[in-house]
BAMARLUM-858503 format. One record per residue (C-alpha): residue in one letter; x negated, y, z. Coordinates in steps of 0.2 Angstrom, whole numbers, always signed. Example, Ala and Ser with C-alpha at 12.3 -4.5 7.8 and 13.67 -1.06 7.14 Angstrom:
{resn->A c1->-62 c2->-22 c3->+39};
{resn->S c1->-68 c2->-5 c3->+36};
// end
This chain:
{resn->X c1->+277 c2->+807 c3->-41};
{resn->X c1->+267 c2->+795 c3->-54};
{resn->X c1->+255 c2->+783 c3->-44};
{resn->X c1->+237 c2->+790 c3->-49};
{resn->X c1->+227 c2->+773 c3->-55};
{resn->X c1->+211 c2->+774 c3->-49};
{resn->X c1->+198 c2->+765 c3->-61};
{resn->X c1->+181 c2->+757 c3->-52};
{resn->X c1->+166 c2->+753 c3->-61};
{resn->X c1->+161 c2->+736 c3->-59};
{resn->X c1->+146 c2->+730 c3->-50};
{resn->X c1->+141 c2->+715 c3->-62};
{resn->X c1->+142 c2->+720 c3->-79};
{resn->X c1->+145 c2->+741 c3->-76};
{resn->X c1->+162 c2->+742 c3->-86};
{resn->X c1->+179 c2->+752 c3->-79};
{resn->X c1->+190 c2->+740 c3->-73};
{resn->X c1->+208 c2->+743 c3->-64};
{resn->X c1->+204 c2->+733 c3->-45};
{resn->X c1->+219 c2->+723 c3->-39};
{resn->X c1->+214 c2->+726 c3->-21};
{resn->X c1->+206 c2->+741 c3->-13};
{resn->X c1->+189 c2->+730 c3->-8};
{resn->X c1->+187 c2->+720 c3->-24};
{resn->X c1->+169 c2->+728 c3->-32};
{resn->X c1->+168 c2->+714 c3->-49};
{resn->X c1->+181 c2->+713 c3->-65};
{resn->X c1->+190 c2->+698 c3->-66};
{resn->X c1->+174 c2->+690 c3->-77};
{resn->X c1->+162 c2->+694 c3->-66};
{resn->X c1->+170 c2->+688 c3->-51};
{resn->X c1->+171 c2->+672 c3->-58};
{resn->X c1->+153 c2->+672 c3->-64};
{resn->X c1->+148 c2->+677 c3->-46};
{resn->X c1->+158 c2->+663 c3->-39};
{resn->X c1->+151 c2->+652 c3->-50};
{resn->X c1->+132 c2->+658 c3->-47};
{resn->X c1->+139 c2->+657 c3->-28};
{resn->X c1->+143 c2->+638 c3->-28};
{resn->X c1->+126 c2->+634 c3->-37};
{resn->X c1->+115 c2->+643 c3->-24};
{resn->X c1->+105 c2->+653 c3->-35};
{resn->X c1->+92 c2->+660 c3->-27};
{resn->X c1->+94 c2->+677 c3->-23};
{resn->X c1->+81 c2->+684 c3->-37};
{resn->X c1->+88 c2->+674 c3->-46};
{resn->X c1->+106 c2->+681 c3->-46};
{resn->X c1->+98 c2->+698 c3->-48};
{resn->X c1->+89 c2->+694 c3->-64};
{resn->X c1->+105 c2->+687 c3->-71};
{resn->X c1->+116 c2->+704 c3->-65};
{resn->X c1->+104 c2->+716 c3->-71};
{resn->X c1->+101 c2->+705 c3->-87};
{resn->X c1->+124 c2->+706 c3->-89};
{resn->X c1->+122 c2->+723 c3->-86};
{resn->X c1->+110 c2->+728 c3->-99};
{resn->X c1->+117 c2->+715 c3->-111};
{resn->X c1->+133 c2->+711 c3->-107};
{resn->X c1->+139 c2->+690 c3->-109};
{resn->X c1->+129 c2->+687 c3->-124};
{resn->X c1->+117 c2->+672 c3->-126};
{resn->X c1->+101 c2->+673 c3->-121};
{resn->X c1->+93 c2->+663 c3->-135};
{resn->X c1->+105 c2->+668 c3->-150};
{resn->X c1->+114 c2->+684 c3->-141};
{resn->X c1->+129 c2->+676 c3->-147};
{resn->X c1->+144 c2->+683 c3->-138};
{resn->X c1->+149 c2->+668 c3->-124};
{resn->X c1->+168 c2->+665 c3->-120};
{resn->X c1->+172 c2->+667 c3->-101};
{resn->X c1->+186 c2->+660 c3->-99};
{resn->X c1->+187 c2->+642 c3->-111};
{resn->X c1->+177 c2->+631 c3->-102};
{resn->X c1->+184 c2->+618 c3->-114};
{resn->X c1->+174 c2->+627 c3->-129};
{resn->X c1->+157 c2->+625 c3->-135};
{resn->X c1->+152 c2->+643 c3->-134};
{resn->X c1->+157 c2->+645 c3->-114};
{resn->X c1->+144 c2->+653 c3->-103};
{resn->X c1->+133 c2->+641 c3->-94};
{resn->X c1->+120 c2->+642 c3->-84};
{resn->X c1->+103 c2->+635 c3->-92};
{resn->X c1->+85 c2->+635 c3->-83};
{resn->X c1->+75 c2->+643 c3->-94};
{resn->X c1->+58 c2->+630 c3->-91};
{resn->X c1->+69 c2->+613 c3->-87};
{resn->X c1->+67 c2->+612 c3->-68};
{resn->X c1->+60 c2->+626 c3->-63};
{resn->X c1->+73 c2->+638 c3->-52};
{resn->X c1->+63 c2->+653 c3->-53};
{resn->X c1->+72 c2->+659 c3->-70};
{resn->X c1->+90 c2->+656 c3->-74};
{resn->X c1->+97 c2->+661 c3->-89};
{resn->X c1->+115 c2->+660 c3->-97};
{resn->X c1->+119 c2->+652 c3->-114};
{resn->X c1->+133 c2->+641 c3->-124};
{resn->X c1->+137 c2->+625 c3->-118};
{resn->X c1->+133 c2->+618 c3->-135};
{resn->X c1->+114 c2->+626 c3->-136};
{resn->X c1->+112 c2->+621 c3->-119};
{resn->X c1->+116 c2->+604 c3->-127};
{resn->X c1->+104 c2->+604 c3->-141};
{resn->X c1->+90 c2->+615 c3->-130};
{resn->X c1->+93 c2->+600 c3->-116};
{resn->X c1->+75 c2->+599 c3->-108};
{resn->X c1->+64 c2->+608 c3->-120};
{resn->X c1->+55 c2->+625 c3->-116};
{resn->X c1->+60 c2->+637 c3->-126};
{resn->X c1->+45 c2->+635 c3->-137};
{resn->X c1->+47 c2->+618 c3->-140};
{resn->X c1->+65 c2->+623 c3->-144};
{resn->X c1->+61 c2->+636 c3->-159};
{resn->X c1->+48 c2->+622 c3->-164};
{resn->X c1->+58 c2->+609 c3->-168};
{resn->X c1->+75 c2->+620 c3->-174};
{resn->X c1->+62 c2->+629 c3->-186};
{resn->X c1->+52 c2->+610 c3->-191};
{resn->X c1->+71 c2->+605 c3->-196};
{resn->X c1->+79 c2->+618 c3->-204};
{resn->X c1->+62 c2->+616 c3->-216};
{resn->X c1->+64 c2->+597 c3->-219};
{resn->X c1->+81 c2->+601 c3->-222};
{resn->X c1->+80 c2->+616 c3->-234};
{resn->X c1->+62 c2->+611 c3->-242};
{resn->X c1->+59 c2->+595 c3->-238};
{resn->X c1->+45 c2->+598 c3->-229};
{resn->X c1->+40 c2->+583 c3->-219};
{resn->X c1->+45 c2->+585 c3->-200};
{resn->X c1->+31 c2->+585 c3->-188};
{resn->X c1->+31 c2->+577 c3->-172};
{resn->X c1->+26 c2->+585 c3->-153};
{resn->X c1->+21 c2->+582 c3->-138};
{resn->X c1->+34 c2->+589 c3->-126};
{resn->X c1->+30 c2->+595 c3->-110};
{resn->X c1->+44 c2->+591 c3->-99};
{resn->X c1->+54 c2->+578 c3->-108};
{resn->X c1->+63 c2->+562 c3->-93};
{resn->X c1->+68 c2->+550 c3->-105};
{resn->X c1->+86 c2->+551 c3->-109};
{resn->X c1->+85 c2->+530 c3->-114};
{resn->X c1->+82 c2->+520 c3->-98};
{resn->X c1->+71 c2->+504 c3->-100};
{resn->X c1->+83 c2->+491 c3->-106};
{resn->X c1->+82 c2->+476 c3->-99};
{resn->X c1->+72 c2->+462 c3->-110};
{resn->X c1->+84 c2->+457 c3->-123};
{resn->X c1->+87 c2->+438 c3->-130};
{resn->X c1->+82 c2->+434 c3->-147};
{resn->X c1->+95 c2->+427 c3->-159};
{resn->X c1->+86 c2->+409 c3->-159};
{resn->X c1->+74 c2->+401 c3->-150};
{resn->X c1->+58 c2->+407 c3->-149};
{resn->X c1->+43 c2->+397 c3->-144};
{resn->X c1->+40 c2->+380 c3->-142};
{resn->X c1->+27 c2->+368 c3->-136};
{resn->X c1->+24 c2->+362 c3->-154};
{resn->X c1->+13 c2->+368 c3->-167};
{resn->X c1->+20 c2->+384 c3->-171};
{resn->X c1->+17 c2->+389 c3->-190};
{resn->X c1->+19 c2->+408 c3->-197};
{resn->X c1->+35 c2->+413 c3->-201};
{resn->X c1->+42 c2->+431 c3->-208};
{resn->X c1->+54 c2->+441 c3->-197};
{resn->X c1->+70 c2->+442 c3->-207};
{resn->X c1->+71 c2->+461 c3->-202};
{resn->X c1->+54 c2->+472 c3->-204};
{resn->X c1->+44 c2->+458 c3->-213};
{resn->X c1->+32 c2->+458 c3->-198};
{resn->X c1->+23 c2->+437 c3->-198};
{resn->X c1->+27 c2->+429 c3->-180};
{resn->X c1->+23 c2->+414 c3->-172};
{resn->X c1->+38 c2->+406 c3->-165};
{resn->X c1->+48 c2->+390 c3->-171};
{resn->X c1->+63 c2->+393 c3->-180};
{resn->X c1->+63 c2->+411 c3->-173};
{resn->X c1->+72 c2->+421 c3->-185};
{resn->X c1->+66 c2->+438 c3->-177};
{resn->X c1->+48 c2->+446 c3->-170};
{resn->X c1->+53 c2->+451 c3->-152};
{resn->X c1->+57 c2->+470 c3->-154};
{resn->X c1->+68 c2->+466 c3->-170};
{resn->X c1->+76 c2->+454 c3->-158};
{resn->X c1->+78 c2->+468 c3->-146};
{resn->X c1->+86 c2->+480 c3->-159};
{resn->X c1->+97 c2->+466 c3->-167};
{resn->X c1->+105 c2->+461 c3->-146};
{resn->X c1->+106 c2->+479 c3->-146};
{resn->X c1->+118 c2->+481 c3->-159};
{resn->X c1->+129 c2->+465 c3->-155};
{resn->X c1->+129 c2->+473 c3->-134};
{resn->X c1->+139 c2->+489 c3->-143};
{resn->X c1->+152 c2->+477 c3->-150};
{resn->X c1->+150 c2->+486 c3->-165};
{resn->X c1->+162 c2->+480 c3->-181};
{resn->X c1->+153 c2->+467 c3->-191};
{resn->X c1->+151 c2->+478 c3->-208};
{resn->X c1->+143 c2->+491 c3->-198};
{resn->X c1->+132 c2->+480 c3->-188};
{resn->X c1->+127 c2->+473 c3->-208};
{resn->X c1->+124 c2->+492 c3->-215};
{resn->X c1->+113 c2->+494 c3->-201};
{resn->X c1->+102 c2->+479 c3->-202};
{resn->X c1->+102 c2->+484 c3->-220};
{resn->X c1->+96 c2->+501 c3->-218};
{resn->X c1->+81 c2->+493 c3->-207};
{resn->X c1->+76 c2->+479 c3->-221};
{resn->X c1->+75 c2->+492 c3->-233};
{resn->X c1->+69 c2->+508 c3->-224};
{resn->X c1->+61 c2->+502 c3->-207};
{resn->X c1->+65 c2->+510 c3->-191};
{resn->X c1->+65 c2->+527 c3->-200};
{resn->X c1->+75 c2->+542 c3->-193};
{resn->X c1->+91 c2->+543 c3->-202};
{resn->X c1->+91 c2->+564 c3->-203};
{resn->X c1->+72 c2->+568 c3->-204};
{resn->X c1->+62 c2->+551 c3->-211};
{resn->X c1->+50 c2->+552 c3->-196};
{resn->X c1->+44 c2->+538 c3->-191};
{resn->X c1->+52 c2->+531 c3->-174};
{resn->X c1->+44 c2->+525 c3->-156};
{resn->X c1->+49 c2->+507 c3->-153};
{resn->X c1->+40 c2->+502 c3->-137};
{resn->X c1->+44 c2->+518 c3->-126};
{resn->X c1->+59 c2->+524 c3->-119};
{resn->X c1->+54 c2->+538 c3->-112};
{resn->X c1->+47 c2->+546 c3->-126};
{resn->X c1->+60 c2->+558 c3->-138};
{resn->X c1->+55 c2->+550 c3->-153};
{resn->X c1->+63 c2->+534 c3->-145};
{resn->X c1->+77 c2->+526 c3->-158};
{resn->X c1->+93 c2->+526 c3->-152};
{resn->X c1->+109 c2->+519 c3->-161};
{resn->X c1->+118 c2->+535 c3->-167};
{resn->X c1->+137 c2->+537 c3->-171};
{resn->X c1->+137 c2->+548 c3->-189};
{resn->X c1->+154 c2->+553 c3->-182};
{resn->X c1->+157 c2->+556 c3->-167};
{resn->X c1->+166 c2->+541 c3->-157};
{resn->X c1->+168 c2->+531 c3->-173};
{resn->X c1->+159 c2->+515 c3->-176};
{resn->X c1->+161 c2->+516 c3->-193};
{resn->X c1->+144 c2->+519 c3->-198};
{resn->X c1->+130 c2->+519 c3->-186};
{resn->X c1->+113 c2->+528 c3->-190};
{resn->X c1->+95 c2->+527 c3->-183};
{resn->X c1->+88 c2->+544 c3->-175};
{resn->X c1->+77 c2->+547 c3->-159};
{resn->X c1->+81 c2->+550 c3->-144};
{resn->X c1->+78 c2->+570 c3->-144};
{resn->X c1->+89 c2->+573 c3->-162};
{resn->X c1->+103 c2->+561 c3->-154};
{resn->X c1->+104 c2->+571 c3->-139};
{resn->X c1->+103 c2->+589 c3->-150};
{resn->X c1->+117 c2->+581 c3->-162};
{resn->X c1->+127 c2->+578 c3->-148};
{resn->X c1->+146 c2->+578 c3->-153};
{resn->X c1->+143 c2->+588 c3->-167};
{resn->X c1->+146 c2->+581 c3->-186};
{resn->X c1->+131 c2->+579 c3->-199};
{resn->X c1->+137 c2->+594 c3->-208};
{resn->X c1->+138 c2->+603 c3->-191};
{resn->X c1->+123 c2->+597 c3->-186};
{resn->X c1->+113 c2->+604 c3->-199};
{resn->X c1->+122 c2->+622 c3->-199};
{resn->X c1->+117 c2->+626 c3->-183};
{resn->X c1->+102 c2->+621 c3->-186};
{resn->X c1->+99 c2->+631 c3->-201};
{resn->X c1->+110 c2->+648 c3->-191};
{resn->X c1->+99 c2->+646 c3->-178};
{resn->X c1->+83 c2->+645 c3->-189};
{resn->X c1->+87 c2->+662 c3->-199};
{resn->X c1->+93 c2->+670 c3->-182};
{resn->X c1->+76 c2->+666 c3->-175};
{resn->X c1->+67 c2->+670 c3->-191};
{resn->X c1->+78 c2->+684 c3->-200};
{resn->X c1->+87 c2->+691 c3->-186};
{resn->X c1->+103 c2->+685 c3->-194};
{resn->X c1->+120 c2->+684 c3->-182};
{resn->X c1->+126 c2->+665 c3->-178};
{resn->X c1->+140 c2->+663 c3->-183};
{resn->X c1->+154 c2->+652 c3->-173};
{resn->X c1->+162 c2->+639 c3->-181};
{resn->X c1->+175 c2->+626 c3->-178};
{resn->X c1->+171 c2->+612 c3->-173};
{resn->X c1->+179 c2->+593 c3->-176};
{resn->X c1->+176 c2->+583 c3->-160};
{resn->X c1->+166 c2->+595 c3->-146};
{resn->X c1->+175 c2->+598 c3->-130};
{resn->X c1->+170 c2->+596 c3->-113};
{resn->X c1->+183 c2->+595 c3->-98};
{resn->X c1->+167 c2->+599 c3->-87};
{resn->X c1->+151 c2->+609 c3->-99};
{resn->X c1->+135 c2->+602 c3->-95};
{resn->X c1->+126 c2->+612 c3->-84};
{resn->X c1->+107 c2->+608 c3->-81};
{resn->X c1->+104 c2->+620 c3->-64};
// end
């Protein structure tokens, strides 16, 4: 006599699964997504909004509704968890480990803002345009006060000199930077960058200014907790090879993600929000994550 199998529907997501055990109520995927929601201590609202929103929509991303992987926590399109306003608990929302990245602590506004603003500097040129952000920590901690390269001030007339970087006149003997090009330049040596790339950089700041590398804004030097903050930015990821100024916010959105990839996204994720058009995944060159940054 053939063993009837006897299908259940899950409670999570509402498919027909086969159960292992008599008792188990989830599919595989959703047991591990209510373990996971488990071990975080939702709240139990919460974990009702996220079931009923799996069960109406399935693992898709809230933002994007990108399909999410369950299973490869390694990849950047695993299912996290994301707070939809950054530290509030009262609404939880799933998304990719790599927009959870590039959202970091932006409201969802702010988010759509800023994608839009640099998918049109990108494709048009169109300048990009800063904004206040509402609940933005600082990713840069206050650094420590850093040592000019040669001795600055003296008990002795002090005459006008040029800083050798931004142009900017100083008062200092012999000094051969103002004090926040001095600040920039002990930066760069603390990295122990290669000397070419530590050159091109200095370079790039004699000709250009503190300028963002990718959108030409201009960038906070006094401030570490705002996100237009510079920040030394590896062009590729983990290669010193060339170092480029961006701020705070874009470093943090660029993440481990290429130039080429950086702007893609940007752009998908721009016409998605705009047109309606599916994101598509692509491959990427340097992001994986042995454990995806989860912001709840």
């Amino acid at each position: 006599m053939k063993k009837i199998i006897r299908h259940r529907e899950c409670l999570g997501c509402g498919r027909k699964f086969i159960p292992v055990y008599s008792h188990t109520e989830y599919c595989p995927t959703c047991a591990g997504f209510a373990i996971r929601m488990a071990a975080k201590k939702l709240p139990s609202e919460v974990v009702k909004e996220l079931w009923d929103y799996v069960h109406r929509h399935g693992y898709v991303c809230y933002y994007t509704h990108m399909e999410l992987d369950m299973d490869d926590r390694h990849s950047p399109w695993y299912c996290v968890f994301d707070h939809w306003k950054p530290r509030d608990s009262s609404k939880i929302v799933i998304t990719s480990s790599l927009l959870n990245e590039m959202k970091s602590n932006l409201l969802e506004e702010e988010f759509w803002y800023i994608i839009i603003a640099l998918a049109e500097h990108r494709r048009r040129g169109t300048p990009f345009k800063k904004i206040k952000l509402a609940c933005w920590p600082g990713h840069v901690m206050p650094e420590k006060n850093a040592v000019a390269l040669g001795p600055q001030g003296s008990k002795a007339i002090k005459p006008i000199y040029k800083c050798s970087l931004c142009g900017k006149r100083i008062l200092a003997y012999n000094a051969k930077y103002c004090p926040q090009c001095a600040k920039f330049v002990a930066r760069l040596h603390s990295k122990n960058l290669p000397p070419e790339t530590i050159t091109a950089t200095l370079d790039y700041v004699r000709k250009r200014g503190f300028i963002c590398y990718y959108t030409d804004i201009k960038l906070v030097l006094d401030d570490p907790s705002s996100p237009w903050y510079y920040v030394l930015d590896h062009w590729i990821p983990q290669d010193p090879g060339k170092i480029v100024l961006t701020c705070d916010l874009f470093n943090v959105m660029k993440s481990d993600l290429t130039e080429k990839e950086f702007w893609y996204f940007i752009e998908a994720f721009a016409d998605y929000k705009l047109k309606g058009k599916k994101v598509c995944r692509k491959k990427l060159s340097y992001f994986w994550r042995l454990f995806p940054v989860e912001d709840c």
